[in-house]
N, C-alpha and C positions, 0 to 999 in steps of 0.2 A: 504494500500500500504506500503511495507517495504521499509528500509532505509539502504541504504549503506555508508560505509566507509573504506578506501581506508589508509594502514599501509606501510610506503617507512622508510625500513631498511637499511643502508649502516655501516658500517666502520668508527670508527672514525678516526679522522687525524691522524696521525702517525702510526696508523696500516699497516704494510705490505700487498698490495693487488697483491698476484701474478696472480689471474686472469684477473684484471684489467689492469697490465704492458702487460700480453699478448696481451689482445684484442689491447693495444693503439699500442703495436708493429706491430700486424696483419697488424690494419688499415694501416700503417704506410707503408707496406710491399704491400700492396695494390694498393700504389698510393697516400692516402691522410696526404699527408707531413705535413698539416696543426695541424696533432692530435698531443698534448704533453705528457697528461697524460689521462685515462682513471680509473675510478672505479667501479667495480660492488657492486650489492648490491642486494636486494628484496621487492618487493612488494605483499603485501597478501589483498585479497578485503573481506571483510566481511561484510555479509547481516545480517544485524539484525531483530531480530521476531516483528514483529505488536504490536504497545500499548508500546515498550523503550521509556522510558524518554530521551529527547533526552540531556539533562542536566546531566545524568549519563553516557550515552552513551558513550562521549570521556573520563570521566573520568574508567569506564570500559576497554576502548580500550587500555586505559593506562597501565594498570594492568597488560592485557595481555600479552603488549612488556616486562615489565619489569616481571613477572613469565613465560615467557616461550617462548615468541615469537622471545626476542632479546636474544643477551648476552650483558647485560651492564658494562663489564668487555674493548668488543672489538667493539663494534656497539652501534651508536645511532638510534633513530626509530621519525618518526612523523604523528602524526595521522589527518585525514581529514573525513571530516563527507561529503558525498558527495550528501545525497537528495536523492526521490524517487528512486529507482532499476525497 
């Protein structure tokens, strides 16, 4: 049985998120007064092959964000190993 885990990319703070002002405007535009701010960001699932260690596993997933999955110049990334798929 393979194993997934679960990569939640966002923005770091002070980054300019103009997608984010919009949706929290949308909402806002909407009806729900209650939104202040809103951020977007990304989430990528990744299924891992049969027999990863799974002690290398988040350290691989790691790698990943930092060559290619994130930009660590504008976004931070965190990774979760989530069990069976």
């Amino acid at each position: 049985m393979s194993t997934s885990a679960r990569i939640y990319i966002t923005l770091r703070k002070g980054i300019l998120d103009p997608q984010g002002q919009a949706v929290a405007q949308a909402l806002r535009g909407l009806g729900f007064a209650g939104v202040a701010d809103a951020r977007q960001g990304k989430v990528i699932d990744v299924t891992l092959a049969d027999g990863v260690n799974m002690g290398d596993a988040k350290t691989q997933l790691e790698k990943m964000c930092q060559q290619l999955l994130a930009n660590p110049v504008m976004e931070d990334f965190r990774v979760e190993i989530l069990g069976a798929a």
